[in-house]
Backbone bond lengths (Angstrom), bond angles and torsions (degrees), N, CA, C in turn:
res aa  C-N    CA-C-N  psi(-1)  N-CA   C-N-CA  omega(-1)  CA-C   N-CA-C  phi
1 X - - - 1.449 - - 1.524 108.80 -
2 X 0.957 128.07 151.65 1.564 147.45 -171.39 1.576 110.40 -97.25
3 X 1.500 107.43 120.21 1.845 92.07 166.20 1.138 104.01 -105.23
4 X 1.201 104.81 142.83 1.789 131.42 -177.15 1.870 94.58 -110.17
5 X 1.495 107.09 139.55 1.243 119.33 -173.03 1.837 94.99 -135.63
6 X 1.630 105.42 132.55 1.107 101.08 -164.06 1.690 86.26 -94.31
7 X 1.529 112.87 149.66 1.692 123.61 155.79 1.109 122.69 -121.40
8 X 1.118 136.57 5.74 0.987 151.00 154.03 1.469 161.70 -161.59
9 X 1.165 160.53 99.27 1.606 141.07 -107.50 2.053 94.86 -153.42
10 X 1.347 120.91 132.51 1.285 112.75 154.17 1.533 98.76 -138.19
11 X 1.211 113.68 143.10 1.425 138.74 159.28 1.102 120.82 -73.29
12 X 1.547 128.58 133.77 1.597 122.67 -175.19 1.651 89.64 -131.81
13 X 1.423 143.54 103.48 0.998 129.44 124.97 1.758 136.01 -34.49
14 X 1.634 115.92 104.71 1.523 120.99 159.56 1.056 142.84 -102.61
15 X 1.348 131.75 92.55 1.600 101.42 -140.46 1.697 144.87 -10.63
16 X 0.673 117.19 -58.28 1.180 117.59 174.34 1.881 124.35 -71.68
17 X 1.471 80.82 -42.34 1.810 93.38 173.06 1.558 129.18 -121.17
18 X 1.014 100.57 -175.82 1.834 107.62 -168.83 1.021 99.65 -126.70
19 X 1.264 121.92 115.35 1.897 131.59 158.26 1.134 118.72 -91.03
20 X 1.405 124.76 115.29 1.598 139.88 -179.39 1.802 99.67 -94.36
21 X 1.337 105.59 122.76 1.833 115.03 165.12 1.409 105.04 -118.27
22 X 1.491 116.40 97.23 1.264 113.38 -173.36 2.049 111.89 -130.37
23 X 1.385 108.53 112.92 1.345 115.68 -170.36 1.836 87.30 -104.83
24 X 1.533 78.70 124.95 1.433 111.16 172.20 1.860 113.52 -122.06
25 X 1.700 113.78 163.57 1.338 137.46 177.56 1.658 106.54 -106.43
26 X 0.774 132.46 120.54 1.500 140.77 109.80 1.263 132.67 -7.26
27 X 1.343 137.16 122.28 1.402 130.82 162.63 1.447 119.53 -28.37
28 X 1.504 116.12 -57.17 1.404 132.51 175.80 1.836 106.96 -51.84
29 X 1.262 116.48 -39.52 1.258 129.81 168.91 1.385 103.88 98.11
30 X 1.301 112.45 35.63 1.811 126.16 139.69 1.232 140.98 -67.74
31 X 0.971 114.09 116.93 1.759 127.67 -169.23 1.615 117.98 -62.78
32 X 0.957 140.17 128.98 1.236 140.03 139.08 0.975 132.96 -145.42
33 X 1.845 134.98 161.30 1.147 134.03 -174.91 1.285 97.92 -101.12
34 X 1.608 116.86 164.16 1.542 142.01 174.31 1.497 110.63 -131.48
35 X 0.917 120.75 91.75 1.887 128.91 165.76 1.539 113.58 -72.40
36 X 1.396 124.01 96.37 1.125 136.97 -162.02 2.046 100.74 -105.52
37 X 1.510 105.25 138.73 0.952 109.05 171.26 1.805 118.71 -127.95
38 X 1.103 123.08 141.31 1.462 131.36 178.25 1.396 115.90 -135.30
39 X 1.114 115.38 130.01 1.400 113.32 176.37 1.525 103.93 -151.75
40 X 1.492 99.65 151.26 2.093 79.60 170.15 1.299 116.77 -110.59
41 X 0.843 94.35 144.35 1.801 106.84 173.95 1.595 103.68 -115.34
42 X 1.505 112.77 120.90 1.363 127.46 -174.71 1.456 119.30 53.18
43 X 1.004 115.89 -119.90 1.743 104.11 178.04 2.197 108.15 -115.77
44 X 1.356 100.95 19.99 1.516 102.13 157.14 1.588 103.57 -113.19
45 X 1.590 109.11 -170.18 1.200 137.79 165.44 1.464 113.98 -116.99
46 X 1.493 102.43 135.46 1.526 106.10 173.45 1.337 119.93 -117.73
47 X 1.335 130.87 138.69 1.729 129.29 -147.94 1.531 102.22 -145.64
48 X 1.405 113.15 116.26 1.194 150.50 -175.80 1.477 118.57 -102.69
49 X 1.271 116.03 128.02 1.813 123.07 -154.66 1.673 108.93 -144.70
50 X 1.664 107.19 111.97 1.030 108.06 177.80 1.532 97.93 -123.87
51 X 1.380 97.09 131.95 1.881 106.86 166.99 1.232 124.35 -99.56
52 X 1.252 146.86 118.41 1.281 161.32 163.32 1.414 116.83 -72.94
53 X 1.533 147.48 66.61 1.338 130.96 173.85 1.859 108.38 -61.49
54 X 1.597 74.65 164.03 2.133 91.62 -174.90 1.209 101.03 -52.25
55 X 1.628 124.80 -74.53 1.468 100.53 172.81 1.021 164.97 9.37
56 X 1.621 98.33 -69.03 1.532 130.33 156.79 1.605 121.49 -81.72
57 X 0.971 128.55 22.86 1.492 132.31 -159.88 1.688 92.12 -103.81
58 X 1.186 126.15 -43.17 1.449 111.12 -169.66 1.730 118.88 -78.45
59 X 1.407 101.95 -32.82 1.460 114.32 163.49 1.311 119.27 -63.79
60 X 1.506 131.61 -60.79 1.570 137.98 154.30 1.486 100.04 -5.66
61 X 1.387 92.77 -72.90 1.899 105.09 -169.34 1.121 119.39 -56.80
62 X 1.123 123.48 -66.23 1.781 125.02 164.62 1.543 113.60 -20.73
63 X 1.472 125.06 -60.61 1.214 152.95 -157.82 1.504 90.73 -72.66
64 X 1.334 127.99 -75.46 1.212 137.09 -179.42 1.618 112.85 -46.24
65 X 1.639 122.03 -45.90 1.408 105.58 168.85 0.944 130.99 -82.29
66 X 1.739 130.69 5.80 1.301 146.93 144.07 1.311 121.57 -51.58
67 X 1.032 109.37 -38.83 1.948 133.53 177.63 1.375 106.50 -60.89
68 X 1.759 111.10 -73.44 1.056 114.12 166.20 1.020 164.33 -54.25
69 X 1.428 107.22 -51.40 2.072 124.70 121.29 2.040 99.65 -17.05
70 X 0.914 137.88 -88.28 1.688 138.10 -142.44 2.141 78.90 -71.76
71 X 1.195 122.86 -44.15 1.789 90.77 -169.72 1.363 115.27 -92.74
72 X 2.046 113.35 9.80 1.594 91.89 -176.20 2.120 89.07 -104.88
73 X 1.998 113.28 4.00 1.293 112.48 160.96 1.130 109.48 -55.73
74 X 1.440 134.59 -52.42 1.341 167.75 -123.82 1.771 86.89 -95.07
75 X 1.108 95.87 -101.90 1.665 100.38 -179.55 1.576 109.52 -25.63
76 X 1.183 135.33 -47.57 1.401 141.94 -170.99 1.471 114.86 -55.47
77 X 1.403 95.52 -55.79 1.558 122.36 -159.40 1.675 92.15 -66.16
């Protein structure tokens, strides 16, 4: 089994849902983030899981401020 060591965690309340940004370690002592989603639908919660390894962390990012950049043009415009 693997221990995972958390370093870091922020909470985003949206109305409706909860965004988890949580960068975690690896045994090996590899980095990655986890973008966690919760929201409820009816009287459960439904939870959504995206993993980011280090590797992939500089591309993710690039990609993602391209995204974001074109919908806060969007909103502006």
């Amino acid at each position: 089994m693997t221990n995972k060591t958390e370093l870091f965690s922020e909470k985003v309340g949206a109305g409706s849902r909860t965004y988890f940004f949580d960068v975690k370690e690896s045994s090996n002592k590899s980095k990655y983030l986890v973008i966690s989603e919760s929201r409820k639908v009816g009287e459960n919660h439904e939870h959504n899981r995206v993993m980011i390894f280090d590797d992939d962390i500089v591309a993710f990012s690039k990609g993602f401020k391209k995204a974001f950049s074109f919908i806060l043009n969007e909103v502006n415009s």
